[in-house]
C-alpha positions in Angstrom: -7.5 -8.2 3.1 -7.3 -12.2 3.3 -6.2 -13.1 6.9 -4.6 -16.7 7.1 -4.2 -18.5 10.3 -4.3 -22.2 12.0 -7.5 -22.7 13.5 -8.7 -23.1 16.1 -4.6 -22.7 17.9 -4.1 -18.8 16.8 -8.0 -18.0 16.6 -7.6 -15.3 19.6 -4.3 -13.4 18.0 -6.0 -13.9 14.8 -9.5 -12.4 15.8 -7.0 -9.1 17.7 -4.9 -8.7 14.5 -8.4 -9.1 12.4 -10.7 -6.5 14.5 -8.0 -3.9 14.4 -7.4 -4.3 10.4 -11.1 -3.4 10.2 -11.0 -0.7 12.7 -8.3 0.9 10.8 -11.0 0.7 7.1 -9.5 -2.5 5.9 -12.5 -5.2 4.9 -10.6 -8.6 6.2 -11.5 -11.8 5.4 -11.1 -14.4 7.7 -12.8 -17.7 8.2 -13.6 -16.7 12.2 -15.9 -13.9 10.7 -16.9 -15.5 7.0 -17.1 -19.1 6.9 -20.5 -19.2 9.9 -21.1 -23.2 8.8 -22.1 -25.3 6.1 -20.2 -23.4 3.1 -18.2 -25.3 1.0 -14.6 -24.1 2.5 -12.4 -24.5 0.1 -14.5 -23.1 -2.7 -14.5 -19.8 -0.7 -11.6 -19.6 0.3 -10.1 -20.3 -3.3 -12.2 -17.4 -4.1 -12.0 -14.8 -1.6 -8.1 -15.3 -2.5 -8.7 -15.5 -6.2 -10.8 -12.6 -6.8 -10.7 -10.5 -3.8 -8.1 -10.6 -1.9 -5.4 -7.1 -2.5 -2.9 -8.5 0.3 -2.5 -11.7 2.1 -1.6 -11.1 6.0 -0.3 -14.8 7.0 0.4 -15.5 10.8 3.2 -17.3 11.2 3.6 -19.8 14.4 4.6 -23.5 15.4 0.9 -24.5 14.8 0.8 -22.8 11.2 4.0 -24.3 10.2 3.2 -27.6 11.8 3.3 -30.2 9.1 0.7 -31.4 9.9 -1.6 -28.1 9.2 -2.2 -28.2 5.8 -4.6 -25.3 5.8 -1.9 -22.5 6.2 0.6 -23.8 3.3 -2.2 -24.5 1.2 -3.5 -21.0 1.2 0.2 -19.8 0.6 0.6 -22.2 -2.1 -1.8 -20.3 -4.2 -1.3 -17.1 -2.5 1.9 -18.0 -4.0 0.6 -18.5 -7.7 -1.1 -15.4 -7.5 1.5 -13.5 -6.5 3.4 -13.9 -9.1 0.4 -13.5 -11.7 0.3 -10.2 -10.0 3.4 -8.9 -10.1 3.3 -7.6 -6.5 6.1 -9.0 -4.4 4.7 -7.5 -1.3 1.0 -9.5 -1.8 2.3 -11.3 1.2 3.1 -10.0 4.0 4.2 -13.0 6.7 3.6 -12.0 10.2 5.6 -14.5 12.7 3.8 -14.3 15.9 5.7 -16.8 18.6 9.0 -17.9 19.0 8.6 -20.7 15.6 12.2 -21.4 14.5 12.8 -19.6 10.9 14.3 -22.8 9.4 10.5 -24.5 10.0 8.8 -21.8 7.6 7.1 -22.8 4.2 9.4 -23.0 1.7 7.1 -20.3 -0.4 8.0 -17.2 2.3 11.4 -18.5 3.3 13.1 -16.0 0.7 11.3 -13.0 2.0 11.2 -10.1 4.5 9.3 -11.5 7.6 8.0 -8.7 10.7 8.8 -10.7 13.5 8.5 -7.4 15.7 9.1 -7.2 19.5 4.9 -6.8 20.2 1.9 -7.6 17.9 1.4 -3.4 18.4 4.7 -2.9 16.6 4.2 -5.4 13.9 0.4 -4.5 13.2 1.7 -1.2 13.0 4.1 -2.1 10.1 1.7 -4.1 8.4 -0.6 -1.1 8.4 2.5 1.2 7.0 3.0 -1.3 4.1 -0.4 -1.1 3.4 -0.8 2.4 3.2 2.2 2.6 1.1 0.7 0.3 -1.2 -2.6 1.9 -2.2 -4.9 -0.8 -0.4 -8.3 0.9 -0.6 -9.8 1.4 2.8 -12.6 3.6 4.2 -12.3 6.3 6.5 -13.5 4.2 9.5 -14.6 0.6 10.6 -18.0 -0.8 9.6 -20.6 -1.6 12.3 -21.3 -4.8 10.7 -17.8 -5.7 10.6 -17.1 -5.0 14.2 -20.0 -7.1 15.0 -18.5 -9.7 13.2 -15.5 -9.9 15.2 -17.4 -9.7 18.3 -18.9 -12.6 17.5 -15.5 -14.4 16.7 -14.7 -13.5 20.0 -17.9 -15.2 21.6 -17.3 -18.5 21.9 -15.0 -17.6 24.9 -16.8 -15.3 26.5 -13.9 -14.9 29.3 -11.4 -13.6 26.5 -14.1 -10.3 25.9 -14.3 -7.1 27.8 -17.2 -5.1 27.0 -15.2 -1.8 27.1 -13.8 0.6 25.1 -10.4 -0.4 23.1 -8.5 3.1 21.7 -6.4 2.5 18.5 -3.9 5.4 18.2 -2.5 6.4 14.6 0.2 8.1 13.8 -1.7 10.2 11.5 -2.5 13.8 12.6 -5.5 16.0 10.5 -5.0 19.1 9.1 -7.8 21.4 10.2 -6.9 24.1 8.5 -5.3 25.8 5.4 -5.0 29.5 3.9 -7.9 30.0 1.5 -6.3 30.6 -2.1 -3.4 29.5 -3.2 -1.4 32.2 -5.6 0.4 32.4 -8.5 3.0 34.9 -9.1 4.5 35.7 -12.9 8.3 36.1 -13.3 8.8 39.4 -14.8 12.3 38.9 -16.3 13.7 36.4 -19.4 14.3 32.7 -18.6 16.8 30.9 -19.9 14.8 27.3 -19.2 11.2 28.1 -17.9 11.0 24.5 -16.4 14.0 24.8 -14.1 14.8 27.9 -13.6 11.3 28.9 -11.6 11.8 25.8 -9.3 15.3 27.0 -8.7 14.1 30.6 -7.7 11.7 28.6 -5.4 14.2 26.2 -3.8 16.3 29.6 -2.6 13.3 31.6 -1.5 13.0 31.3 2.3 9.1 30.7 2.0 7.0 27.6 1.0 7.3 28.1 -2.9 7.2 25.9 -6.1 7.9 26.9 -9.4 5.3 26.2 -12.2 5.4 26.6 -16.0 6.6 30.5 -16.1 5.1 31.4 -12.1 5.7 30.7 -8.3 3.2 29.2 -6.4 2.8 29.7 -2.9 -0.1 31.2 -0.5 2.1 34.1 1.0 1.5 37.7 0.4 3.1 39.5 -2.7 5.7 41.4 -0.3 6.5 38.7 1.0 7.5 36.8 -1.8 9.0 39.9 -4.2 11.1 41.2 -1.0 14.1 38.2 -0.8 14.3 38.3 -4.4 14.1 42.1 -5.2 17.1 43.0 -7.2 17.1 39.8 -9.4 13.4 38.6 -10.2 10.4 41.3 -10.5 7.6 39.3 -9.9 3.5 39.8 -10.3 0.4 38.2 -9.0 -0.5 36.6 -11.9 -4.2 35.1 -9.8 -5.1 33.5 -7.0 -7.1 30.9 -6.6 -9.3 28.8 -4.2 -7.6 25.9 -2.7 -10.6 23.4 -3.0 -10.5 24.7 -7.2 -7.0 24.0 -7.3 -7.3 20.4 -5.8 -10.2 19.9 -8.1 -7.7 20.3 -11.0 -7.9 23.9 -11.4 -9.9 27.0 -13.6 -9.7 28.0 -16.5 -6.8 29.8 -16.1 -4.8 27.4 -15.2 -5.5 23.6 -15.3 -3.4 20.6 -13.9 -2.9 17.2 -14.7 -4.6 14.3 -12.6 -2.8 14.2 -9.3 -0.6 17.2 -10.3 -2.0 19.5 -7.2 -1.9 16.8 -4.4 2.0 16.6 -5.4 2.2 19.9 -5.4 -0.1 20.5 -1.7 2.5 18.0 -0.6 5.7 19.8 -1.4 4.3 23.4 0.1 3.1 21.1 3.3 6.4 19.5 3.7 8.5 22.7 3.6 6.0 24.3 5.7 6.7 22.0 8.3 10.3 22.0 7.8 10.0 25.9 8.3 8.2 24.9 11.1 10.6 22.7 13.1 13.4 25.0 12.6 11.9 27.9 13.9 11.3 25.6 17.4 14.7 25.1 17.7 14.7 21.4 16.4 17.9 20.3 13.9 17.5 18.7 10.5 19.1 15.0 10.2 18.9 14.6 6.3 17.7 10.9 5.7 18.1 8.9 2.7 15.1 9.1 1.0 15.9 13.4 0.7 13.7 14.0 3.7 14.7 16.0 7.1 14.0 14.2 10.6 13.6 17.3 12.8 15.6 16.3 16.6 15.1 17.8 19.7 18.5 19.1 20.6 19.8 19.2 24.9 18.6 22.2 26.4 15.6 23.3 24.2 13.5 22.1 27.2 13.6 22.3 31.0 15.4 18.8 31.9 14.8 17.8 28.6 11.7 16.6 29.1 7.8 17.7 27.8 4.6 16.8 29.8 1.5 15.6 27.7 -1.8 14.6 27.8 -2.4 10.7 26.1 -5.8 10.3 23.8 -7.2 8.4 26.9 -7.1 11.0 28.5 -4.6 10.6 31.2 -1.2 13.1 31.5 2.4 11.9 31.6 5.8 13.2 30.6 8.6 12.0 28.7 12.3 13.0 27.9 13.0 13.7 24.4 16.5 13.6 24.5 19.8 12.3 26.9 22.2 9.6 27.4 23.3 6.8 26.1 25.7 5.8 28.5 26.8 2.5 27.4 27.9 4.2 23.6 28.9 7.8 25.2 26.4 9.4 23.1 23.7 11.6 23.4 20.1 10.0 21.8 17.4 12.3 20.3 14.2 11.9 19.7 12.8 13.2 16.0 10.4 12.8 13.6 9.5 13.3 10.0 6.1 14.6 9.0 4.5 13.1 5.4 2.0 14.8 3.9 -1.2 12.0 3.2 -3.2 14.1 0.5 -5.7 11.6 0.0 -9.0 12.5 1.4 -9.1 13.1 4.8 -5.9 15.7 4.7 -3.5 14.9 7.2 0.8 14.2 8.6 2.1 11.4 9.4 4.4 12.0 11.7 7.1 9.2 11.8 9.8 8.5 14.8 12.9 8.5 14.8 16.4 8.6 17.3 19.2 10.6 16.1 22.7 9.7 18.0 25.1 12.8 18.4 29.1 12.6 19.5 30.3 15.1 22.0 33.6 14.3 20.9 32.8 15.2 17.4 33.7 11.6 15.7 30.9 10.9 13.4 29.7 7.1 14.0 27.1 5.3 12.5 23.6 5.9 14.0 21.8 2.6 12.8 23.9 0.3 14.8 23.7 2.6 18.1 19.7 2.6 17.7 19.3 -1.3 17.4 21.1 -1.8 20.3 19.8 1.4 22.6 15.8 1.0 21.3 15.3 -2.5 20.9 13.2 -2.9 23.6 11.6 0.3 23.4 7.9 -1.2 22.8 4.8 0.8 21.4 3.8 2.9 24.7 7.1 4.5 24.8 7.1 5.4 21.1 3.7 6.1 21.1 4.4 8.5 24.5 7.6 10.1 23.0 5.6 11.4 20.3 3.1 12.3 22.2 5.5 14.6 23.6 6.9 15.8 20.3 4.0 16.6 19.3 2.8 18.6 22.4 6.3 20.8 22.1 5.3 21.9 18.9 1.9 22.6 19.3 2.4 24.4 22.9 0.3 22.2 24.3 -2.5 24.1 22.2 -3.6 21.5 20.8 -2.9 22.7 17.1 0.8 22.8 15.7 1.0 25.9 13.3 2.1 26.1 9.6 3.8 29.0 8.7 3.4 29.6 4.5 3.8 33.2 5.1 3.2 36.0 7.2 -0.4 35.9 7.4 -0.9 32.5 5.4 -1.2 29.7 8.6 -2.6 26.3 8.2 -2.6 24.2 11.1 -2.3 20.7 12.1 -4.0 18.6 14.7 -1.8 17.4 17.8 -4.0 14.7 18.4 -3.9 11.9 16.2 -6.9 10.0 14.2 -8.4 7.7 17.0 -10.4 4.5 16.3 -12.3 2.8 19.2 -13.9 -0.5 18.9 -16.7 -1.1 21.9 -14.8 -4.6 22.9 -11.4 -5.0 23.9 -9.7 -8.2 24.4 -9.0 -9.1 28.6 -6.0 -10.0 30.3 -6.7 -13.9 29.2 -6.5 -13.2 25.8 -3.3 -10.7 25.9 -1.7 -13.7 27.0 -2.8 -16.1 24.8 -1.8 -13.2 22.1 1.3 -13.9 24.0 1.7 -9.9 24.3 1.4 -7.8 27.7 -1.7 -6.4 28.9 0.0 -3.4 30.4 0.7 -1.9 27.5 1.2 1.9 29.1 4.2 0.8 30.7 8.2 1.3 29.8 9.9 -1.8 28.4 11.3 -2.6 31.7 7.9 -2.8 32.9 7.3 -5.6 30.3 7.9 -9.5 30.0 10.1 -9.8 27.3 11.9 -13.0 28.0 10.3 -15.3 25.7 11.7 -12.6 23.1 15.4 -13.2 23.8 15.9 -16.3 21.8 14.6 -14.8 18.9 16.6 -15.1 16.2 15.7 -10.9 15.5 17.4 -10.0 19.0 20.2 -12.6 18.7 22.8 -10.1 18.3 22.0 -7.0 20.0 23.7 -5.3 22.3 22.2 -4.9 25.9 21.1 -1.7 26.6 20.7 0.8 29.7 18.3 0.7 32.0 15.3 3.2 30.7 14.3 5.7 33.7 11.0 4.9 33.3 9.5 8.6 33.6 5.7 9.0 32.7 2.3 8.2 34.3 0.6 5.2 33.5 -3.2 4.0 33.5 -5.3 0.5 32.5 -6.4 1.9 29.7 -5.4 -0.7 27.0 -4.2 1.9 24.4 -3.1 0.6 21.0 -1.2 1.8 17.8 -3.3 1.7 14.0 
C-alpha cells in the first residue's frame, strides 16, 4: 500500500489512516515511516510506486491540492501512468479528508469515485472493503516492526501520543467450528442433464445442499436428506469425506479443481446462515447482487431493542428497529453475512436498513436511508450490529449453523479485534478533524463542518436519534 499525503500539513491523519492499514495486515508505505533522512526521495518514491505499490490510498485536502504542493500531483501523475499500464481502474483510491472544494482536485482523479465519508472510521472502513474485494495480499495481523514504525512517526509531537491501548473492530466474525466430513450422496434415478438437474434437486431441498457431477453434497445425515425428496429421487451415500481433505482439493475419489471447494464451502455457509436467520424470526430483503439481507421485524424483541456487550468490554443496548417519523415508515436494521474462505475462515457480516410501509405502498428504500442514516456515524453502526449479532447468538457468544440435524458449525459473535499499544489523544482527533468521542450517537457528535459538504448537500434532515446505549472513553475503532 503506497500512502500519499502533503507533508508536513496532513502528517497526523496520515500517520492514523497509516497505523490502522498496518494493523489491519496491509504493509504501507509512507514517507513518515520510510524515507528516515538522507535517501534520495524521489528515486524511492518513483520506486516504491513503480514496483511495489498494489494500491495507491491518496489523501485528499486543501494542502494536497494546493498548487503550490507539487508532491501530491506528482505522485498521481505517475500513479496515473501506472494505472493505466495496469489495467486496474480501482489502483487509486482518493480519500478526501476536509472540506477541499471538488472543483480544486487534480485533474487525474476528477473523473472518479472519491470516499468523502462522514468520519475517517467510515471512509477507512471503505477503503479496507475495496481492498479486500480486490485481492490485496495482507497477513493475518500487524507487524511489530511496523507498529514501531508508526510510533515513531507519531514522536515528534509527543502531545498527539497516548500510550494506551487503541481497539480496531472488524466486521469479520470467525468461524470456530464446522461438522467433520462433508458427504456425498448418489442420485439413484436417470437424469435427463446431470449438470443441472442435481443443483436443481438441491435448490428445492430445505437443507444446505449443492449438486455435484451426478451427487448432492451436504454434511446432514442420509435421513435427513432422502426424507423431503422420497417419492421422486432415491438417493445413496456415495462417501464422506473430511472437510480439511475436501478443502485440500479432495481424495481419490473425488478430486476438485483449484478453488472449486472454497466456492462450494461458501454456498453451504451462506444457505446455512440464511436457514439460520429465518428460523430467528428475521425476514429476507432480496438485494441486487442475488443475496438476502436478513431484518429484524417489530415485535421479535421486547421494545424492540437487544442489550450487548461491546469488544471493550463495556454493555449497552440498542433498538434494532422503529420509526421513521419524518417518512411514516418503519426502519429495520439487517445484515448480510459473506462467507471469507480464505485462511482464517470467517462472515462478514454487512449492515443494512430495510424501510417498510404500513400502508402497504411500496417506496423506494435507497432514498429513505440517505436521508434517515446520514449521520448515523461508526459507533452506532458498529453498536447496531453489535446487537444483531448478540440476538442471534443468545448472547452465547456463538451464533449456530444449522446444516442439518446433528451437523452444527458455529460462528463467533465477536468480531476479529486488532489493538495497536498507542492510540492517538484528543489533540490529534482534532487535528484528524474527527471526534474523540467516538462511542457516542451522531447527536453526540460535531458535525457542522460536514454540512457544506458537497456529499450532504441534498439530504433531507432527519429525526432526532433517541440516543439509547451506554457509552465509555474507550476510543473504539472500525478495521
Amino acid at each position: 500500500m503506497f500512502l500519499s499525503h502533503a507533508n508536513p500539513d496532513d502528517n497526523a491523519i496520515a500517520a492514523w489512516y497509516g497505523a490502522r492499514l498496518e494493523a489491519a495486515g496491509y504493509t504501507v508505505w509512507s514517507d513518515l515511516t520510510r524515507l528516515l533522512g538522507g535517501e534520495e526521495m524521489w528515486l524511492d518514491i518513483d520506486n516504491a510506486l513503480r514496483f511495489h505499490a498494489r494500491k495507491i490510498v491518496v489523501l485528499l485536502s486543501k494542502a494536497s491540492t494546493d498548487p503550490n504542493k507539487e508532491g501530491v500531483r506528482a505522485e498521481l501523475d505517475r500513479a496515473h501512468a501506472l494505472r493505466k499500464k495496469l489495467g486496474d481502474n480501482r489502483f487509486v483510491i482518493p480519500v478526501k479528508i476536509d472540506d477541499a472544494p471538488f472543483e480544486d482536485l487534480p485533474p487525474t482523479i476528477s473523473n472518479r469515485t472519491i470516499i468523502a465519508a462522514g468520519n475517517h472510521a467510515d471512509a477507512l472502513a471503505r477503503v479496507l472493503d475495496i481492498l479486500e474485494k480486490d485481492g490485496v495480499r495482507r497477513s493475518d495481523g500487524p507487524s511489530t516492526d511496523a507498529l514501531q514504525r508508526w510510533q515513531t512517526a507519531f514522536a515528534p509531537e509527543q502531545v498527539t501520543l497516548e500510550h494506551a491501548e487503541d481497539i480496531l473492530v472488524s466486521n469479520w466474525h470467525p468461524i470456530v467450528r464446522l461438522p467433520a466430513e462433508l458427504k456425498f450422496y448418489e442420485i439413484g434415478r436417470p437424469l435427463k442433464n446431470i449438470e443441472t438437474e442435481p443443483a436443481a434437486i438441491a435448490k428445492e431441498h430445505p437443507l444446505p445442499m449443492l449438486g455435484y457431477m451426478r451427487r448432492l453434497v451436504t454434511f446432514a445425515d442420509w435421513d435427513e436428506v432422502q426424507e423431503p425428496i422420497a417419492d421422486t429421487t432415491p438417493v445413496s451415500l456415495h462417501h464422506a469425506m473430511p472437510i480439511e481433505t475436501f478443502l485440500a482439493g479432495g481424495d481419490e475419489r473425488i478430486r476438485f479443481a483449484k478453488g472449486v471447494p472454497k466456492k462450494m464451502l461458501a454456498s453451504l455457509l451462506r444457505q446455512a446462515f440464511d436457514r439460520m436467520a429465518a428460523g430467528r424470526s428475521l425476514n429476507a430483503f432480496a438485494l441486487s447482487d442475488k443475496k438476502n439481507a436478513w431484518w429484524m421485524p417489530a415485535g421479535v424483541l421486547p421494545g424492540d431493542k437487544q442489550s450487548f456487550v461491546r469488544a471493550s468490554g463495556t454493555t449497552g443496548y440498542r433498538k434494532l428497529t422503529g420509526m421513521y417519523g419524518l417518512r411514516e415508515r418503519d426502519w429495520h436494521f439487517g445484515i448480510t453475512a459473506t462467507p471469507l474462505t480464505d485462511e482464517p475462515l470467517r462472515l462478514k457480516f454487512t449492515p443494512h436498513v430495510i424501510y417498510t410501509d404500513p400502508t402497504g405502498i411500496k417506496e423506494p428504500t435507497a432514498s429513505y436511508r440517505r436521508a434517515h442514516c446520514k449521520l448515523w456515524f461508526n459507533a452506532k453502526w458498529r453498536d447496531l450490529l453489535y446487537a444483531m449479532t448478540a440476538y442471534l447468538s443468545d448472547e452465547k457468544g456463538e451464533i449456530v449453523l444449522p446444516f442439518g440435524r446433528d451437523a452444527l458449525g458455529a460462528v463467533s459473535a465477536r468480531a476479529v479485534v486488532a489493538s495497536l499499544s498507542v492510540r492517538p489523544s484528543t489533540v490529534l482527533e482534532r487535528k484528524a478533524r474527527k471526534v474523540a468521542d467516538t462511542e457516542g450517537d451522531a447527536a453526540d457528535l460535531d458535525v457542522s463542518d460536514l454540512m457544506n459538504d458537497p456529499a450532504f448537500a441534498r439530504l433531507d434532515d432527519e429525526e432526532p436519534d433517541e440516543g439509547e446505549g451506554n457509552t465509555d472513553d474507550d476510543a473504539e475503532g472500525d478495521a
